[in-house]
C-alpha positions in Angstrom: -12.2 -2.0 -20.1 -9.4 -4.2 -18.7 -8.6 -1.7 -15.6 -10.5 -0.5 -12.7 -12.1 2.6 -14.6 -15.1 -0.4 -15.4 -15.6 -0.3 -11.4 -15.5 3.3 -11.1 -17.5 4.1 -14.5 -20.1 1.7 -13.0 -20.1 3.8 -9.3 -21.0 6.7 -11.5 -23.2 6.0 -13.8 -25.0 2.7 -12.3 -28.1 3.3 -15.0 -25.6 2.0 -17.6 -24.7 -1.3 -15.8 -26.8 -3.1 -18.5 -24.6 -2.8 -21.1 -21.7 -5.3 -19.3 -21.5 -8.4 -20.8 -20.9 -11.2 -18.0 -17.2 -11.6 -17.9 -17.3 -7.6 -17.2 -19.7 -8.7 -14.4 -17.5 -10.6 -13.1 -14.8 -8.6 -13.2 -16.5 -5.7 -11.6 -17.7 -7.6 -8.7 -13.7 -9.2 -8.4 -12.0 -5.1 -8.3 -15.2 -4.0 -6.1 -14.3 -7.1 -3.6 -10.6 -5.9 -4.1 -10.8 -2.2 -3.3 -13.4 -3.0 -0.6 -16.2 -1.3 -2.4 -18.4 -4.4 -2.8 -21.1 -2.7 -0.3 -21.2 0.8 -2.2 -21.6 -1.1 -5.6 -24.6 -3.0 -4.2 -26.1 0.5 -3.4 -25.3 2.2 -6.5 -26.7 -1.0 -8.9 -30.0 -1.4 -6.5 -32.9 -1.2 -8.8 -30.3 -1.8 -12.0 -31.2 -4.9 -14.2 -28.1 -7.6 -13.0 -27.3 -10.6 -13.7 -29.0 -13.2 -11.1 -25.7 -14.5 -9.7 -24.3 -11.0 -9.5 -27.4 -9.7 -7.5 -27.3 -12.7 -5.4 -23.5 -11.8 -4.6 -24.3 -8.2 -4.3 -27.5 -9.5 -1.8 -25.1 -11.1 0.5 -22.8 -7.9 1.5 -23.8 -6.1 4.1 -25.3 -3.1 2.8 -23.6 -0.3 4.8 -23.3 3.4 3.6 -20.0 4.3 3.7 -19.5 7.4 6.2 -19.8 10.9 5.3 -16.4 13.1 5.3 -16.2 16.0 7.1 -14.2 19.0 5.2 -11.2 17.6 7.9 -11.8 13.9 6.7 -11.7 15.2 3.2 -8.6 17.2 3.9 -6.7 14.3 5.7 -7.6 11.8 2.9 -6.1 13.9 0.6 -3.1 14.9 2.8 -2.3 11.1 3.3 -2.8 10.1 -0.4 -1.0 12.8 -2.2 1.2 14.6 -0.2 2.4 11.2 2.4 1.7 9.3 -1.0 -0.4 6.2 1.0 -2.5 5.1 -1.8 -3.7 2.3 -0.5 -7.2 2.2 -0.8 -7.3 5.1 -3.0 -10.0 4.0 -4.8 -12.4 4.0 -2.0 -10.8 7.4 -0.5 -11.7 8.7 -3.7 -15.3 7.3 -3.8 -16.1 8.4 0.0 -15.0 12.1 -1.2 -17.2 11.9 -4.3 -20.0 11.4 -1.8 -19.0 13.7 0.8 -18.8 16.8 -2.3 -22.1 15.4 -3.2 -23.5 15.3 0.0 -22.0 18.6 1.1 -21.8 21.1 -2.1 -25.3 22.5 -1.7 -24.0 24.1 1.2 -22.9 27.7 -0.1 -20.0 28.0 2.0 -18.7 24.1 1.6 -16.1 25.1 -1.4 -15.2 27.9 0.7 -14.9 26.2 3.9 -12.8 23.3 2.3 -10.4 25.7 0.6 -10.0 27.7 3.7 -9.4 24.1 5.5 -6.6 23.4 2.9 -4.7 26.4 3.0 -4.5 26.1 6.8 -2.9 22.9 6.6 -0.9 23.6 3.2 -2.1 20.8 1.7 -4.0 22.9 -1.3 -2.7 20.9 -4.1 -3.2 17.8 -2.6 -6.8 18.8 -2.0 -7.0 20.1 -5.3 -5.5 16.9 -7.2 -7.8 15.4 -4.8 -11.0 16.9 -6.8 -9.4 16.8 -10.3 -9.5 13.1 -9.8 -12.8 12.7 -8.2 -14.2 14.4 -11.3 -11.8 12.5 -13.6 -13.0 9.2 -12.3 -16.7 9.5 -11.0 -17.6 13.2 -12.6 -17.8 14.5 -9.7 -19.3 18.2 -9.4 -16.2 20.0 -8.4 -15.5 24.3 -7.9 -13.4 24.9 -11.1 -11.6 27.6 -8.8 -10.1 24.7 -6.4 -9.9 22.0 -8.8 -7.5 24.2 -11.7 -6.8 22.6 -14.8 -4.6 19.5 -13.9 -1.1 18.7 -13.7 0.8 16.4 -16.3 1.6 14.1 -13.8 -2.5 13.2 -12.4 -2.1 10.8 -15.4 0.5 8.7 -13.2 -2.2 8.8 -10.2 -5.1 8.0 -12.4 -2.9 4.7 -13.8 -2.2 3.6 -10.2 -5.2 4.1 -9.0 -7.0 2.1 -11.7 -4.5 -0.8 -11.8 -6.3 -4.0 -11.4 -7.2 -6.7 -13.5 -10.5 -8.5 -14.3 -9.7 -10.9 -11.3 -9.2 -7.5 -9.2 -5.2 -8.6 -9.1 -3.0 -5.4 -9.1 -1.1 -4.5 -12.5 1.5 -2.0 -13.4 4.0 -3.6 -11.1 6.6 -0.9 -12.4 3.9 2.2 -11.7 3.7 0.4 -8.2 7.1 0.5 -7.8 7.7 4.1 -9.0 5.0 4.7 -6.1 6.9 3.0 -3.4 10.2 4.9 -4.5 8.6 7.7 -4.3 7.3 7.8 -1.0 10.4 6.5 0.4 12.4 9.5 -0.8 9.7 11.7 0.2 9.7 10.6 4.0 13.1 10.5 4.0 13.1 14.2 2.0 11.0 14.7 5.3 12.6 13.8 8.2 15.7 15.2 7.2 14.4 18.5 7.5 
């Protein structure tokens, strides 16, 4: 894997870690730094068999639990990263809601609650792209109800996302770009309304 799926098949499956080979560790520990997930790798891989110079490195961070989202977090996330198209720091958006859904789907009324908090705001297909990815890229447990079968053009989100090298450097300059374009027309789509 030459992308950032290695960092995000690592946050989801952490019991598989032992099959990297060391340039992989390296560049996982380069796209963690890089996406500011360095402290939620260290406590997915605790208790994983590392590498001693990546377990030193991973001993260092500060090990900090990244907050829990509320359903109005978890909406406002997804409002600013598909709708306002802000995708900076998607990756980590993404990985806070995996834990929030984790966290909060054994409530019965969370999936409920969450759509109901979507609709208000009329951001359901942002919150529903929001969940297709989760699951796409951590296998997140997701309502099949909210999170319909995707959209041609998740593939486009997925890639941008997921764009960084082994020395956690961003790639797919012209995806970037497309990105940037986009949101431009859309804010200015916006404010001429």
């Amino acid at each position: 894997m030459r992308d950032a799926r290695l960092l995000a098949w690592v946050l989801a499956q952490p019991e598989k870690s032992g099959a990297l080979l060391p340039s992989q560790w390296r560049a996982l520990l380069a796209m963690a730094q890089a996406e500011e997930l360095l402290s939620a790798l260290a406590h997915r891989l605790e208790g994983q068999v590392c590498p001693d110079d990546v377990m030193l490195a991973l001993n260092a961070v500060k090990q900090e639990e990244l907050a829990t989202l509320t359903i109005a977090q978890l909406c406002s996330e997804a409002d600013r990263l598909f709708v306002a198209l802000d995708l900076r720091d998607g990756l980590k958006a993404l990985w806070q809601m995996d834990r929030a859904v984790r966290q909060s789907s054994e409530d019965a009324n969370f999936w409920h609650d969450l759509l109901q908090q979507s609709r208000e705001r009329g951001i359901t297909l942002a919150v529903s792209r929001a969940m297709r990815l989760c699951h796409h890229i951590f296998q997140t447990p997701v309502d099949p109800y909210l999170a319909w079968q995707g959209r041609r053009n998740d593939i486009f989100f997925v890639g941008r996302l997921l764009a960084r090298d082994g020395e956690g450097q961003e790639r797919a300059r012209w995806l970037r770009l497309a990105f940037r374009i986009l949101r431009a027309w859309r804010q200015r789509h916006r404010s001429a309304r």
